[in-house]
N, C-alpha and C positions, 0 to 999 in steps of 0.2 A: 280415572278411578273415582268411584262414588264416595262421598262422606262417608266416613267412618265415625260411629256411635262412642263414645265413651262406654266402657267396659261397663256392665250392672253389679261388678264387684267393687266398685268404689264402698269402704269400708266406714264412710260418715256421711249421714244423712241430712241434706240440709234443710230444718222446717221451713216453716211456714213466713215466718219473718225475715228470711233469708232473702227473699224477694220486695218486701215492702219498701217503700221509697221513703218511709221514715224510721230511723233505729236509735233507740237510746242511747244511753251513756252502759257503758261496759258496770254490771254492777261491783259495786267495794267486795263481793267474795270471792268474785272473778281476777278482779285487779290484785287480789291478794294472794292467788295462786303463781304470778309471776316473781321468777327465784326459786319456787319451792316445787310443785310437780309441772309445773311448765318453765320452759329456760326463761331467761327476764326478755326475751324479743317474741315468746308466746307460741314456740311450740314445743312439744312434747319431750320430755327431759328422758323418760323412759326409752328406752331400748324396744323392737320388736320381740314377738315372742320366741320367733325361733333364733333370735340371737343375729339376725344377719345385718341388721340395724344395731348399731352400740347404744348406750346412755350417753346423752351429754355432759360431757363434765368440765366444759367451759371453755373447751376451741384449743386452738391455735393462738398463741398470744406473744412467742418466743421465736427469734428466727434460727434457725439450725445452727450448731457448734460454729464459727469461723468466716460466719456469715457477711459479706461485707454488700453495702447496696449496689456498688458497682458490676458484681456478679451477675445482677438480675435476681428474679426469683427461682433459686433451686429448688431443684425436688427433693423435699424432706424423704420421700420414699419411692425412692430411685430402685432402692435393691428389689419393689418386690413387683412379683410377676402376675398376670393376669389368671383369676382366678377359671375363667372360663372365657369361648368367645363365641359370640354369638355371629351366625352367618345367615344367607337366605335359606340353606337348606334345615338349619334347627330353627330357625324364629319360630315356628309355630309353639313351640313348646314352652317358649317365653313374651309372647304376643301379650298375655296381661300386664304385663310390667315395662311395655313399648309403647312409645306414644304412636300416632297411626303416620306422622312424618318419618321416622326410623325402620317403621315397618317400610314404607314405602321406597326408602332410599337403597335397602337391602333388597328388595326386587328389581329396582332399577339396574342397579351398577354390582356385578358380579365382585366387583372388589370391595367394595363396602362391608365392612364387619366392626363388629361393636364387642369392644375389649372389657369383659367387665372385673373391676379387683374389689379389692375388702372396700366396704365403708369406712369411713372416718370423717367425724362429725366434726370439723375444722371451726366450721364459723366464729367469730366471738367479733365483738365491739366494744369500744373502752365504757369502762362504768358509767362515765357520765351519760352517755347514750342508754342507758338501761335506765338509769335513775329517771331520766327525763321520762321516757315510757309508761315506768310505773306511776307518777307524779299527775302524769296527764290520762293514764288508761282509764279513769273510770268520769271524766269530763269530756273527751271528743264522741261527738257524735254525729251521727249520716243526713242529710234532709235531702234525698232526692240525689244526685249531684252535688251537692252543695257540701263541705266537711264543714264544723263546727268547731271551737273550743279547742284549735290547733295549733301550735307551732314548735320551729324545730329548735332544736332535733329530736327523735324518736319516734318509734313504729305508734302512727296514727291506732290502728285495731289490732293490737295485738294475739285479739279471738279474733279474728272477722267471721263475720257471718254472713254477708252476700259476696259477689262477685267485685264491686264496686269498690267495698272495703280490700278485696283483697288486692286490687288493683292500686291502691294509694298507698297502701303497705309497699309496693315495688316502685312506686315512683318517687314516696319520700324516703327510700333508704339513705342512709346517714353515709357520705363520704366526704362532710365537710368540706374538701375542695382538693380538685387533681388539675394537674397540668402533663400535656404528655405529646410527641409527637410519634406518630405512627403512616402505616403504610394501609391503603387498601389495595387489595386485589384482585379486579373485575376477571375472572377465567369463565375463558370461552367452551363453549363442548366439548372443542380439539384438544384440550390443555392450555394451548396458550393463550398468556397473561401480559398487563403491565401495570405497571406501577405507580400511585395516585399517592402523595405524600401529604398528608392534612395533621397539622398541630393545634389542636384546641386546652382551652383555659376552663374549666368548670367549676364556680365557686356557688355553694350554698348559700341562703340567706342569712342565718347566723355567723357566717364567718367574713362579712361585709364590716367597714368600720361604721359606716352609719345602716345597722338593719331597718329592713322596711318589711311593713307587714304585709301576710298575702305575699309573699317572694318566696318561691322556692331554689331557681338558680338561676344565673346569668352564664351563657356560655359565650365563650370568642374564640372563633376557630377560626383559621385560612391554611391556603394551598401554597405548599413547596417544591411540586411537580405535581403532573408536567409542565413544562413552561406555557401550555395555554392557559391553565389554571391559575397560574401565580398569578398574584394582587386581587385576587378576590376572598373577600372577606365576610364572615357570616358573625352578627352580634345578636342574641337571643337573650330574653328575659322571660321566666316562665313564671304566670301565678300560684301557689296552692291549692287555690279555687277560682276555678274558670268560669263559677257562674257568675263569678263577681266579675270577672275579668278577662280580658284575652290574651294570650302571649304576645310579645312584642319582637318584631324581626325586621334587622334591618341587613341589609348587602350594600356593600362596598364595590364599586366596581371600576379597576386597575386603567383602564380601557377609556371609560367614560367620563375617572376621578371625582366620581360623587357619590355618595349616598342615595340610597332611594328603602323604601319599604317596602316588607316583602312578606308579603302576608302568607302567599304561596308557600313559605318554609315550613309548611306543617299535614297531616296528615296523608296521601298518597300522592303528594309531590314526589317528583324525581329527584334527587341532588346530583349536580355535576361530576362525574367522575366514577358513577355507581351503572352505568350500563341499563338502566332501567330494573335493575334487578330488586332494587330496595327501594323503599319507600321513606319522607322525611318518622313519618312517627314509629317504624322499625328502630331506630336507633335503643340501642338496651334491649332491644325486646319490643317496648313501649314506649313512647313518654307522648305529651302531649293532651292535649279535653279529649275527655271520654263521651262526649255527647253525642256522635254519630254509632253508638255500637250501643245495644240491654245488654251487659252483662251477668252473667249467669254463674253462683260457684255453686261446680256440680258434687264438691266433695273432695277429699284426700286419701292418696292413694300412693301404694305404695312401687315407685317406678324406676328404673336405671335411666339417671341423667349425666351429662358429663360433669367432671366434681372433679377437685385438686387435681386443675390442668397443667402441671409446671412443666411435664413434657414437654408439649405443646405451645408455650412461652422460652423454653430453653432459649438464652442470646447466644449459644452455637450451632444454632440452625440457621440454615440460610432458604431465603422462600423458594430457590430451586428443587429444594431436596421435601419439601413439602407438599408442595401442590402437584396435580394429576388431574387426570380426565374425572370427572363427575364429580370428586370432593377432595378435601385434602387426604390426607394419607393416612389409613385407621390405625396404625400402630402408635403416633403420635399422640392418640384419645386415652383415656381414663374412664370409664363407665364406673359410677357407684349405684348402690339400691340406697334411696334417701326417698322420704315422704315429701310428697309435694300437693299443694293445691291444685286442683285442677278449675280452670275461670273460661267457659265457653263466651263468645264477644260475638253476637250475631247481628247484623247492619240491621237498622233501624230503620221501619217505612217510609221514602221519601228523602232518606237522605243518600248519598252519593262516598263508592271507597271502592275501588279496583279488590278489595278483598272483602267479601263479604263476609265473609264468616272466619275464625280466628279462634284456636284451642293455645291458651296459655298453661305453662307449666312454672308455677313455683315453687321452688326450694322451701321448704318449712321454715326450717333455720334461720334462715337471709329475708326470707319474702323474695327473695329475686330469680327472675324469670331465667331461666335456662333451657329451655325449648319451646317452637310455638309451631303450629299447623296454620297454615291459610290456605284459605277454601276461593277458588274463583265464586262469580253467579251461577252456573250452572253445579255446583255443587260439589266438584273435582277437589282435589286436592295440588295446590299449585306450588305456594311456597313451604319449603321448611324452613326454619331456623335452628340454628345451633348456635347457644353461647355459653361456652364453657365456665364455668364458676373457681375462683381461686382465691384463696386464702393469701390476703398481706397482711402476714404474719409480724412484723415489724411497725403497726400503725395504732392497732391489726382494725381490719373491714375484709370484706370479701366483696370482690369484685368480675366483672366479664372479661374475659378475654380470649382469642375475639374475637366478635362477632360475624357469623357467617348464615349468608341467606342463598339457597339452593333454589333453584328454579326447574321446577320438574318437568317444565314443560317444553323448554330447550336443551338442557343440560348443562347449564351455565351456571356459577355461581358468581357469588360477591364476600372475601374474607374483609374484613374492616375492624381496625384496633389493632394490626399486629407489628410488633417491635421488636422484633428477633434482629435484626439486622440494624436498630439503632442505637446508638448512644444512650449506656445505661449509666443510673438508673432510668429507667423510661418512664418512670412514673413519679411526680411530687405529688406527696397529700399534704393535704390537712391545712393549707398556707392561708393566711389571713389577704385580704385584698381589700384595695378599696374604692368604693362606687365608683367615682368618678373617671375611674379605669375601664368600666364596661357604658359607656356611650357614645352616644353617635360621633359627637366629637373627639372621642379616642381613636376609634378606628379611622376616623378621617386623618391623622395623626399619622397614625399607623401606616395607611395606605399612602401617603404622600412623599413621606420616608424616600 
């Protein structure tokens, strides 16, 4: 299937500066609109006109009546039922509000259908994360790649106005630091599947005992199945800016009992355990230097993404009862109508990525990516993405879960993050760590055990 064009109804136009490789600092009347007609993370407080979009009025912040964390995350609105669903024989009638991955997965696979209920604008973050925002919103600014006059936490461009901004807006979102062990699940055409058990450590820079600048997070993850994966270990350091800096990556390996560097852990590397199906800078969405893709935002628009996925999280689901031929099971989804950026990521002459080309979708709200398209070289449409967005209401952040990359061109997917079947809570935030915990000689530690 040929590239598919971004809609010419995208309802924000982006000028002329929107592209420039140099961008000021946000001015003081801008920075001053946040809290009052834009939420304090910078978008639109207002409701749509016809009401199908709410006002925000400040999230999700409480967990439901009787709520305990061992339950997991239940679904606040359980009772209500899907307000329409969309199939391959109506999409046409809601193609504007489709990303062209969604469109395409609803052609593919006769059981794919897209449930869509009310909105509700969930997101929220603790104040201090807004203060920090407003404090810094009218001193960070772009040079090229390069951000300026940053650190965390809080949304770098709370207005962005290229593609670039909007993209740092999704990579620095604020989760202070989780720990969680999950399952991936590499499914074949056929349906069947098996099961890759990976627990990783993610601490942000601020929440480090000794912070260092230029740090945005250290991760430590390893493998708990299968047993050919166990003892290998994966310790990541990632900068805020890559022009100053590279990510640092190092593996562990069970087999060998040493360390080595591993530079390969980033952009369309494979990782162990993923079937070829994902790529190392798919994770979230994104993460990772942007320097092999011109990003491009084409504007904001208004589209059905997956949004307050507790379904779909439920810890009394078991991944048998989930997963199926082509995708997991659409009655499991959530579709809301929520404004999102829309950020085209087209490869750059000379440089080298099994996906040339890349349509990101972000949540207004969150900044965080909830659907992406990936275009092979010849211009097809290869991978989709789906990552469903959910309210932890008890922290509160909004965060993925989980993440799933669909492979159109076999029928094969990859779900990754999902915890239905472990030991809840499956998630800690917010925990303090300290450096000395994420190095080479911890994990040498760790691995020797």
């Amino acid at each position: 299937m040929k590239t598919i064009k971004i809609a010419t109804t995208l309802f924000i136009v982006v000028l002329a500066f929107a592209t420039s490789s140099t961008r000021a600092e946000l001015s003081p009347a801008d920075a001053e609109r946040l809290g009052k007609d834009l939420t304090p993370n910078g978008a639109e407080k207002a409701g749509n006109k016809d009401g199908t979009i709410p006002e925000w009025t400040g999230g999700m912040t409480k967990p439901p009546a009787g709520w305990q964390p061992e339950m997991g995350y239940t679904d606040p609105f359980a009772s209500e039922k899907p307000l329409f669903i969309i199939t391959a024989q109506n999409a046409e009638q809601y193609k504007d509000r489709l990303s062209a991955g969604l469109m395409a997965m609803l052609k593919k696979y006769p059981t794919f259908t897209i449930p869509v209920y009310t909105t509700h604008r969930t997101f929220a973050l603790p104040q201090s994360v807004y203060d920090a925002t407003k404090a810094q919103a009218s001193k960070v600014k772009l040079d090229g790649l390069s951000i300026k006059n940053y650190s965390l936490p809080g949304t770098p461009f709370p207005i962005p106005k290229n593609g670039v901004e909007a993209m740092y807006n999704h990579l620095n979102k604020w989760y202070g630091s989780y720990k969680r062990c999950a399952e991936w699940l590499p499914v074949k055409a056929s349906g069947d599947y098996y099961r890759v058990g990976f627990c990783e450590d993610s601490v942000q820079g601020q929440n480090f005992d000794k912070p260092e600048p230029n740090h945005i997070f250290s991760f430590y993850g390893y493998y708990d199945a299968p047993a050919a994966l166990v003892g290998t270990i994966y310790l990541i350091k990632d900068p805020i800016d890559y022009t100053i800096k590279s990510r640092e990556a190092y593996i562990y390996n069970a087999g060998q009992r040493r360390v080595r560097r591993a530079p390969d852990v980033a952009y369309d590397n494979i990782d162990d355990g993923t079937e070829g199906i994902r790529g190392s800078d798919d994770y979230w969405g994104f993460n990772g230097a942007m320097d092999r893709y011109d990003f491009k935002l084409l504007g904001k628009k208004e589209m059905y993404i997956p949004y307050n996925a507790y379904k779909l999280i439920d810890a009394k689901l078991k991944y048998k009862d989930m997963v199926q031929k082509g995708h997991l099971k659409s009655d499991l989804f959530r579709y809301e109508l929520h404004r999102v950026w829309v950020v085209e990521a087209t490869l750059k002459p000379g440089m080298s990525h099994v996906v040339a080309k890349r349509t990101f979708y972000l949540d207004e709200d969150s900044n965080i990516i909830a659907l992406v398209d990936g275009y092979d070289g010849r211009g097809n449409l290869w991978r989709v993405s789906t990552l469903p967005l959910v309210q932890a209401y008890d922290v509160p952040l909004m965060f993925q879960a989980p993440y799933i990359v669909s492979d159109l061109s076999n029928g094969s997917y990859l779900v990754t993050g999902v915890t239905n079947e472990r030991k809840q809570p499956a998630y800690v935030w917010n925990a303090k760590a300290k450096v000395d915990d994420f190095t080479v000689d911890a994990i040498r530690r760790k691995g020797t055990r």
